[in-house]
C-alpha positions as CSV (number, residue, x, y, z in Angstrom):
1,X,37.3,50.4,186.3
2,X,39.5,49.0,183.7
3,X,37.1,47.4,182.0
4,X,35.1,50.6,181.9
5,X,38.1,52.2,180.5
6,X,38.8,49.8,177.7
7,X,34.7,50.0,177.0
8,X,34.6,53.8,176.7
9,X,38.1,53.4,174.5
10,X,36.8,51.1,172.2
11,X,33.3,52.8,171.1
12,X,35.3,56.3,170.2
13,X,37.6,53.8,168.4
14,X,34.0,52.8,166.8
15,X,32.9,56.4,166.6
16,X,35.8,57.2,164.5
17,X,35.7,54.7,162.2
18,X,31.9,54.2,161.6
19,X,32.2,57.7,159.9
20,X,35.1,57.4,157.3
21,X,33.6,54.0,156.7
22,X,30.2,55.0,156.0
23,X,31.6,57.9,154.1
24,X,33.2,55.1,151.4
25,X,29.9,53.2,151.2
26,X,28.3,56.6,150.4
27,X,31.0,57.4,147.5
28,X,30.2,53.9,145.9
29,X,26.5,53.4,147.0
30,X,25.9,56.7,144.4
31,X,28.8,57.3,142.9
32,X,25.8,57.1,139.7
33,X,24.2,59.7,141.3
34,X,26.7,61.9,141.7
35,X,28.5,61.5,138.7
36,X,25.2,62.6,137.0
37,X,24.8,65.5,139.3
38,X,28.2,66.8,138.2
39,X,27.2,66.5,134.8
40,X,24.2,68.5,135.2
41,X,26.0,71.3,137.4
42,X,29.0,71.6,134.7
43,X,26.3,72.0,131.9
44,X,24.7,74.6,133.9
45,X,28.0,76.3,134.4
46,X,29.0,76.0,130.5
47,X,25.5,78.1,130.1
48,X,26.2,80.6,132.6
49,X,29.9,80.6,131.3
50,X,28.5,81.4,127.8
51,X,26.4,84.2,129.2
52,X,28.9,85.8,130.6
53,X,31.8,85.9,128.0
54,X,28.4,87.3,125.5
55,X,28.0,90.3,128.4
56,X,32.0,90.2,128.5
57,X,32.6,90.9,124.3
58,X,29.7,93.4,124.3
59,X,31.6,95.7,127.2
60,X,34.5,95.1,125.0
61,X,33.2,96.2,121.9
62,X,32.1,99.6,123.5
63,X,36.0,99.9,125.2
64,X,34.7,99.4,128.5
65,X,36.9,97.7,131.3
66,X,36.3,94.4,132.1
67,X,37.1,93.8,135.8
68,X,39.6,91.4,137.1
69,X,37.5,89.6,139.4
70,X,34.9,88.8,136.1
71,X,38.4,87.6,134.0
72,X,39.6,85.4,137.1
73,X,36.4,83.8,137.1
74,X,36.1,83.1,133.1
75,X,40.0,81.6,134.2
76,X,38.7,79.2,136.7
77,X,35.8,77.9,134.9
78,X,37.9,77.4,131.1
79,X,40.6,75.6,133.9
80,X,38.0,72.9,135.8
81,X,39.2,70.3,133.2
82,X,38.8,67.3,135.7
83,X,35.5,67.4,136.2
84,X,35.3,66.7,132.4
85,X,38.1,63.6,132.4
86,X,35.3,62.4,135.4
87,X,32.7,62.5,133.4
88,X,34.7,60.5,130.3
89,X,35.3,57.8,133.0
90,X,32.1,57.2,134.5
91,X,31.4,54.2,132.3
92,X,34.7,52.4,133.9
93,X,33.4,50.4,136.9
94,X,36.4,49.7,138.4
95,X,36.8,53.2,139.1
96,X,33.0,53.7,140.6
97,X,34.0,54.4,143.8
98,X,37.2,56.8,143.1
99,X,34.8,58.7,140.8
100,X,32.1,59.0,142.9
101,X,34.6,60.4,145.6
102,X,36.1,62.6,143.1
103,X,32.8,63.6,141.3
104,X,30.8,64.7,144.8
105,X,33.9,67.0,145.6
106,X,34.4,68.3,142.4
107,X,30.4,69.1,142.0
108,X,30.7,71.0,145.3
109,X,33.4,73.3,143.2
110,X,31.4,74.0,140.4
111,X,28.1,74.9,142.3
112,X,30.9,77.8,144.2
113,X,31.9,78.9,140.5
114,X,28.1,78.9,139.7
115,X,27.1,81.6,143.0
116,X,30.1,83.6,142.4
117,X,29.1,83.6,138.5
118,X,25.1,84.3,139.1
119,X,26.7,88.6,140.1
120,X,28.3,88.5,136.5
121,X,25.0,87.4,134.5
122,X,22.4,89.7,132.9
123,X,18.7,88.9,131.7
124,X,20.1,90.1,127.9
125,X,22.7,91.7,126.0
126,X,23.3,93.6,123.5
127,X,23.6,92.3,120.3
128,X,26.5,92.0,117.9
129,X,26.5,94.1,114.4
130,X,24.6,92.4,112.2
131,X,25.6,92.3,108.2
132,X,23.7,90.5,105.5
133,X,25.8,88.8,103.3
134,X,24.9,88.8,99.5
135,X,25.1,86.1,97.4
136,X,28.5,86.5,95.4
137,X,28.0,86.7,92.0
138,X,31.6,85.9,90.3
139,X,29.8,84.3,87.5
140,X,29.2,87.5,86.0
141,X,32.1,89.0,86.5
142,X,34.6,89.3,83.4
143,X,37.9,87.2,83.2
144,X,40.0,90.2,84.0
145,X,37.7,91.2,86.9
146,X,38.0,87.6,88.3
147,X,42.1,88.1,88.1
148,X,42.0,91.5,89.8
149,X,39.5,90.4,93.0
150,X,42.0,87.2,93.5
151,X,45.0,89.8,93.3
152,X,42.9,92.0,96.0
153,X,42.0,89.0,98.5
154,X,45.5,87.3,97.9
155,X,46.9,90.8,99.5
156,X,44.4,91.4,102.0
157,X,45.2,88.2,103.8
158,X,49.3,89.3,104.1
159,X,49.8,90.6,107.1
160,X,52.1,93.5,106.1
161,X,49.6,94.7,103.7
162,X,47.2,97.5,105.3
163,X,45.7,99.4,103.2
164,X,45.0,98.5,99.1
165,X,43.1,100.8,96.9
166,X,41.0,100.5,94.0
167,X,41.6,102.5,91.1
168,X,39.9,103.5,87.8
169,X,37.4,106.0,86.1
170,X,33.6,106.2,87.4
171,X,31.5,103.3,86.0
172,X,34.1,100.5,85.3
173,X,33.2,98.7,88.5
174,X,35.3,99.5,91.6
175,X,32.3,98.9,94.0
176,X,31.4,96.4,92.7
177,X,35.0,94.2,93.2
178,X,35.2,96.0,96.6
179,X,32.3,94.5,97.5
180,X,33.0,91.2,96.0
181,X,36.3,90.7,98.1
182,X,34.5,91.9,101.1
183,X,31.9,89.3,100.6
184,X,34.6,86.7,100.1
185,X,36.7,87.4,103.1
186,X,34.0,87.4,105.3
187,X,32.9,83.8,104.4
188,X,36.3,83.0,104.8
189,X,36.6,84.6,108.2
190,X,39.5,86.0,107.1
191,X,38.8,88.8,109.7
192,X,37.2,89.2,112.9
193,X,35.0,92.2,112.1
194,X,34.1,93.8,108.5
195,X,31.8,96.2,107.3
196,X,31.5,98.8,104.4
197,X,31.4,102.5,104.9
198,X,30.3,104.7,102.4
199,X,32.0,107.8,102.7
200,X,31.3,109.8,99.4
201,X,32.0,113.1,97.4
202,X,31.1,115.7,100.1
203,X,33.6,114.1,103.0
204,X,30.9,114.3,105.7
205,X,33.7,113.1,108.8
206,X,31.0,113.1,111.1
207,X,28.7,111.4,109.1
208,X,31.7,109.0,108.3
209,X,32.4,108.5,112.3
210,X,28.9,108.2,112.8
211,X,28.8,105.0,110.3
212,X,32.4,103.4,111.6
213,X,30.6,103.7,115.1
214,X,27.1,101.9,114.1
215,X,29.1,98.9,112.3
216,X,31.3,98.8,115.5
217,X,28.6,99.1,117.9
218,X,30.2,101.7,119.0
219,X,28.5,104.6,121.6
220,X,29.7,108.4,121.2
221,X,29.7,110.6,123.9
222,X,32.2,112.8,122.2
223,X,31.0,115.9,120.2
224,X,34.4,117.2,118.6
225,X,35.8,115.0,115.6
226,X,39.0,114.1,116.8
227,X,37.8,113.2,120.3
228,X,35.2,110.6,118.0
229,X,38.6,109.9,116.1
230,X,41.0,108.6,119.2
231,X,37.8,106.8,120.1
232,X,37.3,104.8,116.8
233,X,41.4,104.3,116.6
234,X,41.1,102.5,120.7
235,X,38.3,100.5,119.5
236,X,40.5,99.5,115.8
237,X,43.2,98.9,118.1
238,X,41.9,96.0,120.5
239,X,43.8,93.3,118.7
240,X,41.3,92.0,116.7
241,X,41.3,91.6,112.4
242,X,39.3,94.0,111.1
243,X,38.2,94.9,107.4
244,X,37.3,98.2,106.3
245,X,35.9,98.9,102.9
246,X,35.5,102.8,101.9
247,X,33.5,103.3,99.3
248,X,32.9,106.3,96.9
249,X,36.5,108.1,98.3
């Protein structure tokens, strides 16, 4: 009886260790494996990360709310740092089996992030403003032209500066220096957004609204101009540099 006592003791003893054992061997057996794996899944998170934040800005630029459980996750996957100082190790063998260990739990976190992600992801989006660039053309600009579009850009990157206008009779070349320090700031990324508007002798508000709105990619469903005004001031307002040349006042 004791004997079968001390048998039945000694294989649970077994039991128990056989699997915590084997689970080691498994960690170090393809700890190659895994680390790889990892490196896979966080590349395919980066992607779906990317996607995201794209879909994220767009809702953004048209003042929509972005919901907390979208900005939690964009949080978690900027914060999974480890799986990165894994992958840095994985050419240290002495640490084979710790990351092996470390990268099969760690892969099982990122392929979480990856279903809860897969809800925030879209087959397209829309895209950003585009803006063709001109090649600058300071060469043929006079000296004194050359003094007054440093003066301009100088101010435009001070902070207390807001507004700066251009002054001078028709023909002597205001739009053409407004243009130039546009040109120059944007290749400077000076600002986050910048566009020109041409607003013109006749004062058309809508017309100028309608142009503020394209450049922002900006969607009206306002029909009064000072409900399309509060608009265009919220989307001005978001926190981002922006640059707004009007032309022909």
């Amino acid at each position: 009886m004791a004997e079968d006592i001390g048998s039945s003791l000694l294989t649970k003893v077994a039991e128990y260790m056989v699997v915590p054992v084997g689970r080691q061997f498994k960690y170090l057996l393809y700890s190659n494996s895994n680390i790889e794996d990892l490196n896979d899944q966080v590349i395919d998170l980066e992607n779906m990360r990317a996607g995201v934040q794209i879909s994220v800005d767009a809702a953004k630029r048209h003042l929509e709310v972005i919901g907390s459980d979208v900005e939690a996750w964009l949080n978690d996957v900027e914060n999974i740092e480890e799986a990165d100082r894994i992958l840095e190790g994985r050419d240290k063998m002495k640490t084979r089996y710790v990351l092996g260990r470390k990268a099969m739990k760690k892969t099982e976190v990122v392929t979480k992030l990856q279903g809860k992600g897969n809800k925030y992801t879209e087959l397209s989006y829309p895209a950003p403003p585009t803006e063709i660039i001109s090649a600058l053309t300071n060469n043929s600009m006079g000296f004194e032209s050359r003094i007054s579009t440093t003066k301009n850009i100088k101010a435009m990157k001070n902070d207390e500066i807001s507004i700066i206008g251009i002054c001078g009779m028709g023909g002597v070349g205001k739009t053409t220096m407004a243009k130039e320090v546009h040109e120059i700031l944007k290749v400077e990324n000076i600002f986050h957004e910048s566009f020109v508007v041409v607003v013109s002798q006749s004062q058309d508000i809508k017309k100028i609204q309608g142009q503020l709105a394209e450049k922002l990619d900006l969607h009206f469903w306002e029909t009064t101009i000072p409900g399309r005004a509060d608009k265009l001031r919220a989307r001005l307002s978001t926190g981002l540099k922006c640059l707004v040349v009007l032309d022909d006042v």
